[in-house]
C-alpha positions in Angstrom: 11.0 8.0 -3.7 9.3 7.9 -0.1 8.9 5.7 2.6 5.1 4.7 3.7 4.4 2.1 6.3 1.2 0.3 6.0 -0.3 -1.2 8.8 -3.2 -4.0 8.4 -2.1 -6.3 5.9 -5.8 -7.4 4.9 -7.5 -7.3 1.9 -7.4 -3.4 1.6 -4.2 -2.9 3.4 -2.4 -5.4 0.6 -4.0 -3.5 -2.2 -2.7 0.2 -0.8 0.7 -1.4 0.0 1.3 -3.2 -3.7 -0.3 0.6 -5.5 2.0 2.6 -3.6 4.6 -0.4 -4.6 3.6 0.2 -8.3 4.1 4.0 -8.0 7.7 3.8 -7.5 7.5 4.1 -3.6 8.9 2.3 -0.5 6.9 0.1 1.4 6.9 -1.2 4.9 4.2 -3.8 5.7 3.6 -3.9 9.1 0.7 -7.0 10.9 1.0 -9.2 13.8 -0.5 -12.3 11.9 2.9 -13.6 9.9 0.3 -15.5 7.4 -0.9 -12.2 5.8 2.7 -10.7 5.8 3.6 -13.9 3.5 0.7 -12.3 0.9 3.1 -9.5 0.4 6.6 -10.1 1.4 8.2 -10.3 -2.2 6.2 -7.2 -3.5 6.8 -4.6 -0.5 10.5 -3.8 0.6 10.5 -4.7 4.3 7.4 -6.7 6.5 7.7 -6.7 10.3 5.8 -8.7 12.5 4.5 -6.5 15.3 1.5 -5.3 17.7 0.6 -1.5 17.0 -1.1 -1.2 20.0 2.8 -1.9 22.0 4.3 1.2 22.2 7.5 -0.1 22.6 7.1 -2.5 19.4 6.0 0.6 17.1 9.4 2.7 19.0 11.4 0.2 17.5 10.5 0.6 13.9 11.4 3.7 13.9 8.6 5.3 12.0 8.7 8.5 12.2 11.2 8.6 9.7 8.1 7.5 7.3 6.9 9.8 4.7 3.5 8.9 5.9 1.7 6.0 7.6 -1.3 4.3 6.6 -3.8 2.3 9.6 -6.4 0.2 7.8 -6.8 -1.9 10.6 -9.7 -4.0 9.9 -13.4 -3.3 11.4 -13.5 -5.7 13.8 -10.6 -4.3 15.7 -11.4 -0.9 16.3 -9.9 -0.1 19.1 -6.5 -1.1 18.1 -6.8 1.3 15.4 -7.8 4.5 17.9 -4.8 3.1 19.8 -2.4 2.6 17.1 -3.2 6.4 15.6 -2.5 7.6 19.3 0.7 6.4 19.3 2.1 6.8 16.0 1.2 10.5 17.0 3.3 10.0 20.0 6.1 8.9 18.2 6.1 12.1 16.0 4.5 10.9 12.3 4.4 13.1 10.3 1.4 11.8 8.2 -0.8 9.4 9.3 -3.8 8.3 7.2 -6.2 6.0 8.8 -9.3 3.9 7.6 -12.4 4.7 9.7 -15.8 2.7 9.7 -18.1 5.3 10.4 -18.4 8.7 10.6 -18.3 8.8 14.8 -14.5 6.7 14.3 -13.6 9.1 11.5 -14.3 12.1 14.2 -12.0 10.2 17.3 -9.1 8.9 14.7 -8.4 13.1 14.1 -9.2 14.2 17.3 -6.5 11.8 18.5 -4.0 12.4 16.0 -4.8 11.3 12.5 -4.1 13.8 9.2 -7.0 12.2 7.3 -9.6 9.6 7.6 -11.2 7.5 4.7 -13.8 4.9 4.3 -13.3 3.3 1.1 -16.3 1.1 1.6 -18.2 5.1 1.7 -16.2 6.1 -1.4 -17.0 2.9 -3.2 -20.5 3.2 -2.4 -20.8 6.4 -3.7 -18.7 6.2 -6.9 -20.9 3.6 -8.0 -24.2 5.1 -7.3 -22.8 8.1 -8.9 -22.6 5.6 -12.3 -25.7 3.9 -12.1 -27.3 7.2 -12.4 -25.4 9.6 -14.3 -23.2 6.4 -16.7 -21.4 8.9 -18.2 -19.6 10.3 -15.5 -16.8 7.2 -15.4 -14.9 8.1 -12.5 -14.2 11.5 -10.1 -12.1 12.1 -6.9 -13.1 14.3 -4.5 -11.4 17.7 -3.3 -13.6 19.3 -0.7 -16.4 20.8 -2.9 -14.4 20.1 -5.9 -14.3 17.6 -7.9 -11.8 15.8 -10.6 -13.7 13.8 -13.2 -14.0 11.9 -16.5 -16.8 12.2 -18.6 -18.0 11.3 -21.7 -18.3 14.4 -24.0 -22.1 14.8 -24.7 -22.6 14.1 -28.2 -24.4 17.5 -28.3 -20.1 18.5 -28.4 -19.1 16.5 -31.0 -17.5 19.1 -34.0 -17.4 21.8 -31.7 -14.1 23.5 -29.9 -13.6 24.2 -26.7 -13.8 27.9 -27.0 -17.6 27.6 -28.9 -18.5 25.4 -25.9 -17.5 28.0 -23.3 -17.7 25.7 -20.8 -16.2 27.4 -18.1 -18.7 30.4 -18.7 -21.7 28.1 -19.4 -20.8 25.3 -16.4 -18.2 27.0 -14.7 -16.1 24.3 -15.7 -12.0 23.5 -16.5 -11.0 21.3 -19.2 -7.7 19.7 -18.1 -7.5 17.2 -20.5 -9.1 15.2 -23.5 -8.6 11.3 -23.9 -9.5 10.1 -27.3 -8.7 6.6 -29.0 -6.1 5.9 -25.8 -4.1 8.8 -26.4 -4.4 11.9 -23.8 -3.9 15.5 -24.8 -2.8 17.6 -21.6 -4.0 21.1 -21.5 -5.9 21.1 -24.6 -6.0 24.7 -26.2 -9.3 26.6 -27.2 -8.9 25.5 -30.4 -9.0 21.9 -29.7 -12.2 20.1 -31.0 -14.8 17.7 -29.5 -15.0 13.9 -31.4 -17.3 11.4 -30.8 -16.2 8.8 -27.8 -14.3 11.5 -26.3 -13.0 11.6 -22.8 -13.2 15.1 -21.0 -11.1 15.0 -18.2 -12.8 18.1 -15.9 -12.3 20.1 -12.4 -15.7 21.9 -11.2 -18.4 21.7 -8.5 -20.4 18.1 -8.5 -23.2 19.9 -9.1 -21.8 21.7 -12.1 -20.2 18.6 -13.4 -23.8 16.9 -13.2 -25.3 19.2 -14.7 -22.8 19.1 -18.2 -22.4 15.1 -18.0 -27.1 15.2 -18.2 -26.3 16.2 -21.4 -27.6 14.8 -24.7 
């Protein structure tokens, strides 16, 4: 189990706080408005009251002993989100993952410290203008130009086995796993055979991934 200090207790900040809660990990909620703390104080394992932009406040949490620290510090307070990176890289963080509001933010929050940057609203956007178009691509994470995603096997698949597909020489493609009727097989050998209302669970390009899921 690790420690992770979450900073922002709004609407996203609660929801990050109670998954990494559900995952088995510590939690340190961290806001200066006691009212949002209250959403969260009998789901997260310690809440503290304090201004991230007080040097001396943040000192005396003591977290740099944090795993990792997450700013999503709401939009209308950016500044005290540039300020609160800076100093939890003064304080020696290890990790510190911030939400950003723009791509110009995004650039300032690394330059002054932060390990990553994410807009969720930008990821959210795009994972559901990826489904409207391609509906049978049902979800996929993103790994610099790879990409981690479940699709529908095309019923052009259906009764065929992986090694007949050659989808790794056709698509350039990985197979990690098949999900079928709420049971998933890991790994799934080149034997292993396509069924109607499967669930391929796949690591290649976006492009290549696209181009398999436009299937019939």
């Amino acid at each position: 189990m690790s420690e992770f200090a979450v900073i922002g207790m709004g609407r996203f900040g609660r929801a990050v706080a109670r998954n990494l809660v559900r995952e088995g990990q510590a939690v340190l909620a961290i806001d200066r408005d006691p009212r949002r703390l209250e959403l969260v104080s009998g789901e997260v394992d310690a809440t503290a009251r304090a201004d991230t932009t007080d040097e001396e406040a943040m000192t005396a949490l003591k977290l740099d002993r944090m795993a990792c620290v997450v700013v999503t510090i709401g939009s209308r307070a950016t500044e005290a989100s540039v300020l609160t990176v800076a100093i939890l890289r003064e304080l020696g963080v290890p990790r510190i993952v911030a939400r950003a509001f723009n791509e110009r933010h995004g650039r300032v929050l690394l330059a002054i410290g932060a390990n990553e940057v994410l807009d969720p609203e930008d990821e959210i956007g795009g994972r559901l203008a990826l489904r409207l178009v391609r509906p049978s691509i049902l979800d996929q994470l993103r790994f610099g130009d790879v990409r981690l995603a479940e699709v529908e096997a095309p019923e052009a698949f259906v009764s065929q086995s992986l090694e007949e597909l050659e989808l790794r020489a056709r698509f350039d493609i990985n197979v990690l796993a098949i999900q079928r009727d709420g049971t998933v097989t890991p790994n799934p050998g080149a034997e292993a055979k396509i069924a109607s209302g499967d669930v391929l669970v796949v690591l290649g390009s976006e492009l290549a991934i696209t181009r398999m899921a436009g299937l019939k």
